[in-house]
N, C-alpha and C positions, 0 to 999 in steps of 0.2 A: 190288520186284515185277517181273513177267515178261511182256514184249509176248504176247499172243495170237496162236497158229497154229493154224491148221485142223485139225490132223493131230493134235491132241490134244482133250481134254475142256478145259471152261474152269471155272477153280477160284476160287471163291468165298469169301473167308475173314470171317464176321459177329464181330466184338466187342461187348463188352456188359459192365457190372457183374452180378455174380450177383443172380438174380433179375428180371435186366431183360428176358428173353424171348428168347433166342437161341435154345434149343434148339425153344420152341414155333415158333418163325418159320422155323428150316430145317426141320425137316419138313414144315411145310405147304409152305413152298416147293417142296421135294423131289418133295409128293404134287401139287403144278400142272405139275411139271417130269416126263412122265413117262421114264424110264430113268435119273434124277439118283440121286446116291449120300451119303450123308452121313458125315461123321467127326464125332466129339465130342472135345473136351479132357480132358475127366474120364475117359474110358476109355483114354488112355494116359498121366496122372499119378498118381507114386507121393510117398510122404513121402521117400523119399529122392532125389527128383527136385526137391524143392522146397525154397526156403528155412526155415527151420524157429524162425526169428528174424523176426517180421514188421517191429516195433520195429529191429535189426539191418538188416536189407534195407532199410527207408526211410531209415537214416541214413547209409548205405554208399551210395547214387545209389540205388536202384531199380532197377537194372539187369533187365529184362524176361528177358534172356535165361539168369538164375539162375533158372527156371522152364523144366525141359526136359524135353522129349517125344519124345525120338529115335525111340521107335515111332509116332507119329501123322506125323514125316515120316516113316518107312520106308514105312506105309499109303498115304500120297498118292501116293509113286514109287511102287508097287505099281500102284495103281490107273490112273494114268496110262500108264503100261506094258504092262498086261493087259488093260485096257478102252477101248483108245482111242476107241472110239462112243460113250461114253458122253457125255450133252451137258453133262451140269455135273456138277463136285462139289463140294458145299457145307461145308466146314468151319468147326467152333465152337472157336473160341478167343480169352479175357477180353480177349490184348494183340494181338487181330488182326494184323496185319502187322508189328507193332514186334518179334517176335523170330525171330530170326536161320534156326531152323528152321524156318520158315514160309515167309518174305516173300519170297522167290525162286521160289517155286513157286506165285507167286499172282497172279491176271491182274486179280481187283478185289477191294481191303477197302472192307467195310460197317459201319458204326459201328450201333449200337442204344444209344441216349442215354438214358439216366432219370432222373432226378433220386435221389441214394442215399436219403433218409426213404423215397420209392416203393416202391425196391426193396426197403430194409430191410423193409419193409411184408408186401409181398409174399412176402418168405422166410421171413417171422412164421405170415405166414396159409397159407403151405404147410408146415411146420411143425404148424401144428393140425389140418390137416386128414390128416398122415401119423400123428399121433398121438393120436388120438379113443378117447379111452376111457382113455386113460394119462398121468393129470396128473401120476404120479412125473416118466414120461418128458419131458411137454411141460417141468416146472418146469426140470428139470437143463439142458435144451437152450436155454431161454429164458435163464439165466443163464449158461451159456456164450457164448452168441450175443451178449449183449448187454455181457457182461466182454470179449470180444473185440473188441467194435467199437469201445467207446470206447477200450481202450487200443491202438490202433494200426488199426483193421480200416478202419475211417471212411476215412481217409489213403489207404491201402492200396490200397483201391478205387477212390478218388479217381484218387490218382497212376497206375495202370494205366489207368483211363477215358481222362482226355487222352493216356495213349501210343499208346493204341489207333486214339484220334480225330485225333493229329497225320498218322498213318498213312490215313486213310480216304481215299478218293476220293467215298462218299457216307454221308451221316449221315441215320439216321431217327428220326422220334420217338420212343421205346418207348412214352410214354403214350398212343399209338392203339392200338385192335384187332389182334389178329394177323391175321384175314383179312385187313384191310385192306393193312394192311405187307405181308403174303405178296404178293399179289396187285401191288403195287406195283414191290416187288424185280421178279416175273416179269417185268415189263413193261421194266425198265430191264436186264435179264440179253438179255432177245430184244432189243430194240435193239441193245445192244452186241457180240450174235453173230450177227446179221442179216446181216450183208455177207459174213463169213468163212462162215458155213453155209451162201449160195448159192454163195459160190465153190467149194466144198465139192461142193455137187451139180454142181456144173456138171464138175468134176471127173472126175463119175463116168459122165456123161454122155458129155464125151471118150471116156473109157478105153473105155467100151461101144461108142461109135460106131469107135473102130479095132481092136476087136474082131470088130467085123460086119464090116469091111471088111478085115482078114485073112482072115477065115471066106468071104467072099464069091469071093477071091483063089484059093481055097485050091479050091476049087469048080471054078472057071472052069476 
């Protein structure tokens, strides 16, 4: 991870098992944060970006960083780059800071902890409610879902959770509310850019005040 300057935005990277509320908990943050931006994981992974051997992958190390998303870093250099005002950007992804295209470009990882039955829970019951009215649909998904997890997925999730979390600097419950969490995070995001955003204004303050006093020079 990457000390904190002024002169940029400050990057936020939340981890989580799927289903454990990442994506619900940056946008509300986002929407407390206002000019914050967000990135997601699932919008810059492909099948051919990932390992395609879950089974495979776990008995090889787990190596986090056979999971790659060269356009979600190309996004964050982008946005860093082009929007320096911007005061946070909040990025989702499962191995938070543990891989390699990430963790340099990031000032604080957030863990979001569930317990996996939760989550599995969870992805059950959203699942049902994506597919109301189509028990073809739900049956085939459900036995997918659930042939996947016992034979490798359980692990899978597992082993990615502590890489995420050996990486964190703060871990939150997932089993609270997301306002709550949102609102929590905001509160520990403004602390920790409290001192650099009045240095920040104080900055501009400078620049203004010898501004006036060239213009004033300039007069005389």
């Amino acid at each position: 991870m990457t000390a904190y300057s002024n002169a940029r935005p400050f990057v936020v990277v939340v981890s989580g098992t799927s289903g454990g509320g990442k994506t619900t908990l940056i946008r509300r943050t986002s929407e407390l944060l206002a000019g914050s931006r967000c990135l997601f994981f699932d919008d810059h992974i492909s099948v051919s970006n990932t390992p395609t051997d879950v089974r495979g992958w776990l008995d090889s190390g787990a190596d986090p960083n056979a999971f790659r998303t060269p356009g979600l870093r190309r996004e964050i250099q982008r946005l860093l780059t082009e929007e320096p005002e911007m005061p946070f950007l909040l990025v989702e992804d499962p191995f938070g800071a543990a891989r390699d295209e990430v963790s340099d470009l990031v000032h604080l990882a957030v863990h979001l902890h569930l317990p996996p039955e939760i989550a599995l829970a969870r992805r059950v019951l959203r699942a049902v409610e994506e597919r109301k009215g189509e028990p073809a649909a739900m049956a085939e998904y459900l036995a997918r879902e659930m042939g996947t997890y016992l034979a490798g997925g359980r692990e899978a999730y597992e082993v990615a959770d502590r890489a995420a979390m050996r990486m964190a600097q703060l871990t939150l419950d997932g089993t609270r509310g997301p306002e709550e969490l949102a609102r929590e995070l905001v509160a520990v995001l403004r602390r920790r850019t409290q001192p650099a955003l009045a240095n920040k204004d104080a900055d501009v303050q400078v620049r203004q005040m010898a501004a006036n006093d060239v213009g004033t020079a300039k007069i005389s």
